[in-house]
Each structure stands twice: as C-alpha cells, then as structure tokens.
C-alpha positions, 0 to 999 in steps of 0.5 A, spaced: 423 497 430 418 491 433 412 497 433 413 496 425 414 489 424 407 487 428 403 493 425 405 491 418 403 483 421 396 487 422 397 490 415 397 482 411 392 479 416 387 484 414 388 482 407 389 475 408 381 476 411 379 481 405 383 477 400 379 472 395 380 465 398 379 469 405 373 470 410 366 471 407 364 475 412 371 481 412 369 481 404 362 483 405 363 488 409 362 496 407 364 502 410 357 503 411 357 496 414 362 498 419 360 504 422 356 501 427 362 497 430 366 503 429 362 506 435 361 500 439 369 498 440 371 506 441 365 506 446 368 499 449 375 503 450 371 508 454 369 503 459 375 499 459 379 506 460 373 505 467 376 499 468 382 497 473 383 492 469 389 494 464 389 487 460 381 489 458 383 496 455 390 493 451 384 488 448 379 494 447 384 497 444 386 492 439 379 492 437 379 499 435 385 498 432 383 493 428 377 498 425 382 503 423 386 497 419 380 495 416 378 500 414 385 503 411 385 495 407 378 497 404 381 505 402 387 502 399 383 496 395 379 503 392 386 505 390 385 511 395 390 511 400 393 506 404 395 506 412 402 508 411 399 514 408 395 515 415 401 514 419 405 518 415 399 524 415 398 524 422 405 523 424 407 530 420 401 533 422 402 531 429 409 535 428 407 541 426 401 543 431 407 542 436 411 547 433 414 548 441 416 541 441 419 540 434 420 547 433 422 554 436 416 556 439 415 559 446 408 555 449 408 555 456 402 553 459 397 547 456 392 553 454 397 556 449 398 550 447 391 550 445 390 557 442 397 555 438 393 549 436 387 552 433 391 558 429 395 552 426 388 548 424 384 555 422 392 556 417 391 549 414 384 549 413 385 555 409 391 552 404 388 545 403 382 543 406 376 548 404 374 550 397 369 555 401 370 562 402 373 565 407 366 568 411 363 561 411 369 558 414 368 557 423 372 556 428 367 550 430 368 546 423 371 540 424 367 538 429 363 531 427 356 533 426 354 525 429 357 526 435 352 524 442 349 531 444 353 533 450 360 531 447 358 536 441 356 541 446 363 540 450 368 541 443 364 547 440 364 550 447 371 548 448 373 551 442 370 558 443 373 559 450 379 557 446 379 564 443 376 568 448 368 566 447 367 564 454 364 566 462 370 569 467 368 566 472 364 559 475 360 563 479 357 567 472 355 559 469 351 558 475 348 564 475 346 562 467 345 556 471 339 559 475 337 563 469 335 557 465 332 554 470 326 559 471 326 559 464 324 553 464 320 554 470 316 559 466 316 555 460 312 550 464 307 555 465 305 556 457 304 548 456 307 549 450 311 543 449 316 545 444 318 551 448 319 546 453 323 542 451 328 548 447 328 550 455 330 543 457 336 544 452 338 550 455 339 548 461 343 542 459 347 545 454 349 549 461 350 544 465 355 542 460 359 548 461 359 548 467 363 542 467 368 544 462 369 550 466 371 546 472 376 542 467 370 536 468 369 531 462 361 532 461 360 524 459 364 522 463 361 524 469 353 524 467 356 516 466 357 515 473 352 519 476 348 513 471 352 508 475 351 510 482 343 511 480 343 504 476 346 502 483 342 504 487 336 502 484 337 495 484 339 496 491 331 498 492 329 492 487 333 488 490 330 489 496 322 489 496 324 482 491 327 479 497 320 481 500 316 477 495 313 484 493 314 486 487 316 493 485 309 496 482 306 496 489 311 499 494 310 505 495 314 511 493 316 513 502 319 505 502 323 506 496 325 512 498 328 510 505 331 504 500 335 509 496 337 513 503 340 506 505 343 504 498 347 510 500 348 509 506 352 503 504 357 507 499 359 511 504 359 519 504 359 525 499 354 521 494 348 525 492 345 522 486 338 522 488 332 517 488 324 522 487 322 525 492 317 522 497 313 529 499 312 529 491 308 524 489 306 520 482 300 517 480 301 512 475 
C-alpha cells in the first residue's frame, strides 16, 4: 500500500538523520531533549485544527508525526522497540476496544461505547500493565499527570461520569456553580490567601464540569474567549494610540466605551467582557 511505502520512507530518513554520517543536531537529540517540542507541535496542531486552512493542518501534522518517528528510532536504536512495534500494538488494541465493531458486541450509542471502553481498559490493566494490588488500582490511572490543569480536570471528570459519578442535571452544576462562588466570597473575608486560592480552584474545576456536561471542550472554549478578549483589547489600545495617548493614562470609563465598541464591530451574541467602569482600580 502507498500508506505503507511512504511511512517506511519516514522510517529510513529518520535513520539516515540519526545515523553516523547524518545531522549532528538529530544525533544529539534525548528523549529528555524532545519533549519541549513534543508538546509545542501537538499544541501547533491544535491551532492549525483552528485554522480554515487544511494545507496548514496536513504540515502540523507531519510535524507531529515526525515526533512519534523520532522517537520510535531513538527506541529501536536502545534495542526497545521499533515503530512497527507501535503501529502493530495500536492496531490490536484499537480492535479490541472495538469489540461492536470487530466483534459481536451490541453497543448502540456513543455512551455505551464509552462505558465498554473503560471496562475493556480497567480487564487489560489487570493482566498486563499494573504489578500493583487490586485496591490501589483507580479508575483514573492512566491519566498524564503533566497534562494543563484544565485538560486534567476534564478526563478525571469524564472518566468518573463514565460510571455513574456525575451530576443529573446542568441546572445541579450550576447550583454548585453558585455554591462555590460564595465560598469563594466567604474565603475572601478571612484574607487567608491560601484558602483563596483552593477556592478559586473549586470554582474553576466547576466550570470545567460545566462544559464537559454540555458536550463543551473545556480549552477549546477558554482559548476563544482568549481570543475574542486579546482582540478586543488591541481594539482599546489601538484606538487610544491613534490619539497619541498612551494606554497608561486613558481612563478605566474610556477604555470601557472602546471595548463596548470592539463588540459592537463583531456583531451580536459575544459576551467576553472588558472591567467594569463603576469598580475602579488604583494602580
């Protein structure tokens, strides 16, 4: 197959690069080495998965292709593994959590699947992944411990909903919602920063239920809102520079009116919002 002959082309320029009369700088790379640049190309495909540009995410994606390359050569080179090793594991595993698929299993909806998926995972860490006893084990193994916060706080909250662990309805998180908000209000009161700051967490760890709930990608969202807020703010500066005035001196009232502006421009339904005038900082 074409799919074959052009990975194992991936394969030999990998080796060719790590080899001895290849590049100095794909020979001194570590393990340790790449994962800075692990993470950077997947968040690159994350914002080319952003971009109506399909050419864009067909590079971010080879780039984070070549990663799992480099590292699969830098396995093999150890006498570990090689990648026909990963794509040969992935593809039975892929198989077998798909048992309605490949097998006989009756799995009619997307939330069955899931459920199935967790059991099939808790049968196969049991045999060949964990030498730990069976009361140490969790449900919530598995997940990277390095992942971003809210990302974290997404899967352990997905997983737990998985078997029952979760709220009925929206309205029940956003009382919880409410809930943490006075605590956080309360905690205030006490100026005891450290309580402040475990509320805060609460708080946001609510949030992110919220979206989960509503079928939300937690990041996914917050990085919009970042948007539309970075947007809208160089909106505001933009506009007291054209002045000559530099930002520092406009008044809170003015940037506000500019911010109410930059929305405007955008159109309806956005409500990413600027401070407020009648709540004054001193600086």
């Amino acid at each position: 197959m074409k799919e074959q002959a052009d990975i194992q082309k991936l394969v030999e320029l990998v080796e060719r690069l790590r080899g001895e009369d290849g590049c100095p700088w794909d020979r001194a790379q570590t393990r340790e080495s790449l994962k800075p640049m692990l993470i950077e190309e997947a968040y690159e495909v994350l914002d080319a998965l952003d971009s109506p540009n399909p050419a864009a995410l067909k590079e971010e994606l080879g780039d984070l292709l070549f990663q799992v390359v480099f590292h699969a050569q830098i396995a093999q080179e150890k006498g570990e593994f090689r990648l026909s090793d990963v794509i040969e594991r992935l593809h039975e595993k892929m198989v077998r959590r798909h048992p309605h698929v490949f097998g006989n299993a009756d799995l009619r909806t997307a939330e069955d699947v899931l459920k199935n998926w967790e059991d099939i995972k808790a049968a196969e860490k049991g045999v060949d992944s964990s030498s730990r006893p069976d009361s140490e084990k969790s449900l919530l193994d598995g997940i990277p411990s390095k992942l971003p916060a809210l990302h974290q706080a997404h899967q352990m909250t997905a997983k737990a909903a998985r078997v029952g662990f979760d709220w009925a309805r929206i309205e029940d998180i956003l009382e919880k919602f409410r809930e943490e908000t006075a605590e956080l209000l309360e905690a205030r009161t006490t100026k005891n920063a450290e309580k402040v700051a475990e509320e805060v967490g609460d708080l946001l760890f609510v949030g992110v239920n919220v979206a989960r709930f509503l079928g939300i990608d937690p990041e996914t969202a917050l990085k919009r809102s970042n948007s539309k807020f970075n947007r809208r703010f160089r909106y505001v500066e933009g506009a007291i520079k054209s002045q000559g005035r530099e930002l520092k001196n406009a008044t809170l009232s003015e940037m506000e009116a500019l911010w109410e502006e930059a929305k405007k421009s955008e159109g309806p339904k956005s409500k990413v919002r600027g401070p407020k005038s009648k709540t004054p900082k001193t600086h």
